[in-house]
C-alpha positions as a Python dict, from the first residue, in 0.01 Angstrom:
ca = {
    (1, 'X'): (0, 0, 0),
    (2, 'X'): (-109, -343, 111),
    (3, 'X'): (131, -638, 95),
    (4, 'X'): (-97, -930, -19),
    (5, 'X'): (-15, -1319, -150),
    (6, 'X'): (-189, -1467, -455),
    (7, 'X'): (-175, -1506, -825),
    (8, 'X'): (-131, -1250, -1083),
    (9, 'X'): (-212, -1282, -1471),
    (10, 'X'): (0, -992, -1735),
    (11, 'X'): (-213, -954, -2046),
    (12, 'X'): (-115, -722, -2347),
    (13, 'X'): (-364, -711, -2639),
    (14, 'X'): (-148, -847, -3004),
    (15, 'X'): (-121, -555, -3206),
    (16, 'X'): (-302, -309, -3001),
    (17, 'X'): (-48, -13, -3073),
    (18, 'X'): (-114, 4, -3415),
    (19, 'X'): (-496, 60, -3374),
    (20, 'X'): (-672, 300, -3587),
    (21, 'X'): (-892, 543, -3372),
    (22, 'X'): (-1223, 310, -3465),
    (23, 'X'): (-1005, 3, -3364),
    (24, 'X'): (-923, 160, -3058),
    (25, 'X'): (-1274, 239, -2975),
    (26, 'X'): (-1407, -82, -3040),
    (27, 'X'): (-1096, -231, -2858),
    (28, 'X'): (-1141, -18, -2533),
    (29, 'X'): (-1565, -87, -2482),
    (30, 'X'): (-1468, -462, -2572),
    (31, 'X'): (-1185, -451, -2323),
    (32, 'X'): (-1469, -308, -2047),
    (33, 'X'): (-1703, -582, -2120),
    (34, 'X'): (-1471, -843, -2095),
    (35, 'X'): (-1386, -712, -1773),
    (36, 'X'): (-1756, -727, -1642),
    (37, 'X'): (-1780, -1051, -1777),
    (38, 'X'): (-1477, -1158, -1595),
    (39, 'X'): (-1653, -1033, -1259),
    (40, 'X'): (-1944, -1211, -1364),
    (41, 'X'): (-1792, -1519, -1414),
    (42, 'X'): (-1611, -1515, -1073),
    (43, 'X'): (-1948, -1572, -911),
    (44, 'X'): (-2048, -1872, -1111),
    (45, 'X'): (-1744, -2097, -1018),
    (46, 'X'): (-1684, -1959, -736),
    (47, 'X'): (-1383, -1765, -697),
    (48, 'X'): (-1456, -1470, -420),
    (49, 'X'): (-1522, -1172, -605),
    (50, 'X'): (-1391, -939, -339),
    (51, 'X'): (-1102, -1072, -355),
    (52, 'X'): (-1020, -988, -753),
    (53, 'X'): (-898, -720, -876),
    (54, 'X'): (-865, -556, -1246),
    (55, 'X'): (-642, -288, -1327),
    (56, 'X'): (-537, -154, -1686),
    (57, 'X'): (-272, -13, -1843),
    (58, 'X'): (-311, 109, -2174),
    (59, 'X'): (-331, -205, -2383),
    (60, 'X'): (-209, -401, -2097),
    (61, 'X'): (-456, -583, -1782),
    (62, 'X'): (-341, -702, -1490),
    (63, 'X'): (-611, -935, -1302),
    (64, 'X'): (-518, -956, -924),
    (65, 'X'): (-660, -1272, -714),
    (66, 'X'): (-548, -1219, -362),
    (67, 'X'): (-496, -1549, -109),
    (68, 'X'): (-385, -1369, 224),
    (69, 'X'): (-205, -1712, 258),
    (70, 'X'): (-43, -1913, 19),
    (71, 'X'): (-170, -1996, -245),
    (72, 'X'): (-328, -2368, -265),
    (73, 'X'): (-425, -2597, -571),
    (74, 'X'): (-786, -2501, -529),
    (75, 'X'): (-659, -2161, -594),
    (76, 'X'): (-495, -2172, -860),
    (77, 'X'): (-757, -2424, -1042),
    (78, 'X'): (-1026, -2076, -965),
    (79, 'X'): (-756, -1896, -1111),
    (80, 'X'): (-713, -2122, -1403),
    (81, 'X'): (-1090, -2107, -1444),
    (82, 'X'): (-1114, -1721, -1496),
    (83, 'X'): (-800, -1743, -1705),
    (84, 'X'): (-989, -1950, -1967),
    (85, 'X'): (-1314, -1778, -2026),
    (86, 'X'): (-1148, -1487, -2010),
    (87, 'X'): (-927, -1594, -2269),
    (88, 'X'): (-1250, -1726, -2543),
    (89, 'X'): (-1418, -1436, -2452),
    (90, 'X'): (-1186, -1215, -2545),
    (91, 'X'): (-1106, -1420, -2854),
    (92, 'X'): (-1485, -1376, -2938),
    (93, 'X'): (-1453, -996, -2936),
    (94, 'X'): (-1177, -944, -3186),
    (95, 'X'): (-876, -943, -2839),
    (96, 'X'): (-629, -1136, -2938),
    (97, 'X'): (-427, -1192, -2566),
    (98, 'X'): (-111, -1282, -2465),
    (99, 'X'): (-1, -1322, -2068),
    (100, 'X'): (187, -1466, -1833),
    (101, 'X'): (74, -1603, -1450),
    (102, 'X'): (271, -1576, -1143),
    (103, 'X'): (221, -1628, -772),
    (104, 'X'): (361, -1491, -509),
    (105, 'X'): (353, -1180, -285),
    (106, 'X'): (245, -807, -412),
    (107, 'X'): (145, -471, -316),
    (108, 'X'): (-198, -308, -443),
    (109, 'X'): (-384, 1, -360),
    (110, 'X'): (-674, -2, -582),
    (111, 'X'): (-773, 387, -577),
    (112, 'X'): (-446, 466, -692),
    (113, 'X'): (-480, 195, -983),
    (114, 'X'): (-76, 78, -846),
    (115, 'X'): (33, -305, -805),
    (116, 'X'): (355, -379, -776),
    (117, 'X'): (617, -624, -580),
    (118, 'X'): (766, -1013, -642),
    (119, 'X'): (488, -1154, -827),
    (120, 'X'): (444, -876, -1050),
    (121, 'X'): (788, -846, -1123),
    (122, 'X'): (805, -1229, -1240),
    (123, 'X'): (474, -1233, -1467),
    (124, 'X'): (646, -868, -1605),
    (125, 'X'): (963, -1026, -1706),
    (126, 'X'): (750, -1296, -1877),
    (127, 'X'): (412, -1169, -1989),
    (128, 'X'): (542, -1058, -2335),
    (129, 'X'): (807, -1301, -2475),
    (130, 'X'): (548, -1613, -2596),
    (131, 'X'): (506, -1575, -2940),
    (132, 'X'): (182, -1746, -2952),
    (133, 'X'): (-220, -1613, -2829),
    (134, 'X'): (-201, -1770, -2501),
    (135, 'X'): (-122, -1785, -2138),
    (136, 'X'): (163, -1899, -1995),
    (137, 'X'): (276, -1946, -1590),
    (138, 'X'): (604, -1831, -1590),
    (139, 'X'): (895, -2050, -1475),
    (140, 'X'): (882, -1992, -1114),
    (141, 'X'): (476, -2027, -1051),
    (142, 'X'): (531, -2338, -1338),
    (143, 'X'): (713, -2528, -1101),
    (144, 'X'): (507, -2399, -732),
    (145, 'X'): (132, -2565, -935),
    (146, 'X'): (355, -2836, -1009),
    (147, 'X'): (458, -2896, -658),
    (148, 'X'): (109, -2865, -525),
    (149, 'X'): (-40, -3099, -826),
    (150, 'X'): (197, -3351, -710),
    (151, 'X'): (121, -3298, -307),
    (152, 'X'): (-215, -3368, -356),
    (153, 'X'): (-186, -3610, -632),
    (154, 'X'): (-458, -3417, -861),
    (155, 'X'): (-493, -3368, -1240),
    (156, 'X'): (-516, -3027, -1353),
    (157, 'X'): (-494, -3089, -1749),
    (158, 'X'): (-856, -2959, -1796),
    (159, 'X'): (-744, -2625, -1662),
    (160, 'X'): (-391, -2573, -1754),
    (161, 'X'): (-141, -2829, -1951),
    (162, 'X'): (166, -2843, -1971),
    (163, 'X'): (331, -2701, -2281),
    (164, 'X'): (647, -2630, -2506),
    (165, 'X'): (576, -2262, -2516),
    (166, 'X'): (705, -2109, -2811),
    (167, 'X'): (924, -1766, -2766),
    (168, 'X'): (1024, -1510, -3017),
    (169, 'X'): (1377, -1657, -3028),
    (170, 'X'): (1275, -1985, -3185),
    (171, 'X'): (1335, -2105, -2843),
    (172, 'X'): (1066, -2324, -2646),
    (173, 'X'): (1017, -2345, -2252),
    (174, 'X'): (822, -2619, -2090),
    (175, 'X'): (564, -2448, -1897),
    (176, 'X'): (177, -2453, -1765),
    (177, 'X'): (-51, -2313, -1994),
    (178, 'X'): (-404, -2188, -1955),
    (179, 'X'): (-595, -2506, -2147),
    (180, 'X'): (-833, -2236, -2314),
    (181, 'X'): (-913, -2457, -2655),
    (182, 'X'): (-1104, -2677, -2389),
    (183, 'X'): (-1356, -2430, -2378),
    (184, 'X'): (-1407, -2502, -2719),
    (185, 'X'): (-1556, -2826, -2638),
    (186, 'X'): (-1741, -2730, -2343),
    (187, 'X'): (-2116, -2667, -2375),
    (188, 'X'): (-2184, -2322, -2182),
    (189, 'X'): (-1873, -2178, -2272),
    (190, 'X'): (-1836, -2267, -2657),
    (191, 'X'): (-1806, -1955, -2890),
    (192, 'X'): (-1942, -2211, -3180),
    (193, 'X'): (-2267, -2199, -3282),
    (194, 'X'): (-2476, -2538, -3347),
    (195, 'X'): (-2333, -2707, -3690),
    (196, 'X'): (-1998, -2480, -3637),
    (197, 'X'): (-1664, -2709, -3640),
    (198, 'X'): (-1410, -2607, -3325),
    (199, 'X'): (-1127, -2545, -3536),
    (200, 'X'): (-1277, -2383, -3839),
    (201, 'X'): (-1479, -2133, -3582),
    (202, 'X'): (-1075, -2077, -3355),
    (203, 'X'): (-918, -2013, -3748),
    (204, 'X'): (-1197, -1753, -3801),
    (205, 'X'): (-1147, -1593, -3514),
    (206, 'X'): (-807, -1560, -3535),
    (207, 'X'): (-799, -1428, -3879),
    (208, 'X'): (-1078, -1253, -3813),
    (209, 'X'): (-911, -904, -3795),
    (210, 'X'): (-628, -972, -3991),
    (211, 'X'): (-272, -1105, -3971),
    (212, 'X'): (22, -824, -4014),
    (213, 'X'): (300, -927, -4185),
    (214, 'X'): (549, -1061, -3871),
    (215, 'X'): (319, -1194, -3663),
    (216, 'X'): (193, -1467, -3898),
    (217, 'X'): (390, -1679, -3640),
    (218, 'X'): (188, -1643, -3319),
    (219, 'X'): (-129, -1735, -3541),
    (220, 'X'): (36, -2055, -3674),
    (221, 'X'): (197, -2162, -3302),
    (222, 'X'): (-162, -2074, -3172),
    (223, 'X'): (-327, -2316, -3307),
    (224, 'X'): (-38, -2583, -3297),
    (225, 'X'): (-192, -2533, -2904),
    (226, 'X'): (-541, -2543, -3002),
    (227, 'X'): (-436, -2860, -3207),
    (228, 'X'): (-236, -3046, -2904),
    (229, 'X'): (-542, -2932, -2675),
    (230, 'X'): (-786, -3084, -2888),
    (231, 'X'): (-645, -3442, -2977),
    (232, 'X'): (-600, -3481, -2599),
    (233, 'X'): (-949, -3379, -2532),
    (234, 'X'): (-1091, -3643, -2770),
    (235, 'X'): (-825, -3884, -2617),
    (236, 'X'): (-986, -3845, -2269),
    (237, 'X'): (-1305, -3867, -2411),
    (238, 'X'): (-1261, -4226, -2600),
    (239, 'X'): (-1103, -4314, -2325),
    (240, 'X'): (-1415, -4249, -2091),
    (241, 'X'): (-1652, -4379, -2294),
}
């Protein structure tokens, strides 16, 4: 076991345990897609490819993006990159993800599929308690991007926002979130077709494989997200023009 720095993302698929066996087919080749997407992806923004890693657990994956050092703003905008692709993608194949982020120091031995230490730890404590389709830094790595936003006096809203993340306890927690409606918006990465609205084509996908009667919450909070993500986007954009 190597101890290595960097960020860490916690992902469980919504409703994945009550898959029928031609759900959980679908889900599983969809799940290794994504995952060879995700690889694919690192190359094109350039995020160092040898230094991700993927593991999965059941309906759970952990992606692994090692810093040796600590982890800088530059970092965690790479990081934030991945995060929301990875997130559309998914919602184009019918994934419906929910996650947490952390940062911080871990062990990993990738031929024995094991990660495990601080960092893991924190986005484990976290990675399941939003009650929304999203991702969410948890407390601790919330307030380390906030530290290095301010230090170098960036902007990181296109990436990740900050958010009153809804939990199951009607509680809220005001945290970074993975900006993934953006991609909505962004030509290249858009899972809209030409003459498809944003929101109408994030409602069908949502709904797209049904919404179980208890979880009619995370849809609604999801797009409350998509919503707030939106209107800012078109802000910024009447703003620059």
């Amino acid at each position: 076991m190597q101890k290595e720095q960097g960020l860490i993302a916690i992902l469980d698929a919504l409703g994945a345990a009550n898959y029928s066996e031609e759900k959980i087919g679908h889900f599983l080749e969809s799940r290794e897609l994504l995952l060879k997407e995700l690889r694919i992806k690192a190359k094109s923004i350039r995020v160092d490819f040898d230094k991700l890693s993927t593991f999965t657990f059941n309906d759970t994956v952990l992606i692994v993006y090692r810093t040796h050092e600590r982890a800088t703003l530059q970092d965690v905008k790479g990081f934030g990159e991945l995060l929301r692709r990875f997130a559309v993608k998914s919602l184009e194949h019918g994934i419906l993800f929910r996650g947490s982020i952390a940062i911080g120091q871990f062990y990993l031995n990738e031929e024995t599929n094991t990660v495990m230490g601080d960092a893991v730890s924190d986005a484990a404590a976290w990675y399941d308690r939003a009650d929304w389709v999203g991702i969410a830094a948890t407390p601790q790595a919330t307030l380390l991007i906030q530290s290095l936003v301010e230090q170098a006096g960036d902007n990181i809203e296109r990436l990740m926002v900050d958010y009153s993340v809804p939990f199951k306890d009607n509680e809220t927690l005001d945290l970074k979130a993975v900006n993934w409606p953006r991609a909505f918006f962004v030509r290249g990465m858009t899972p809209c077709a030409q003459g498809e609205k944003k929101r109408a084509k994030c409602l069908a996908l949502l709904s797209a494989h049904g919404v179980p009667r208890g979880a009619e919450g995370k849809h609604f909070n999801t797009m409350d997200f998509f919503d707030k993500c939106a209107t800012e986007y078109r802000a910024e954009r009447r703003k620059k023009d």
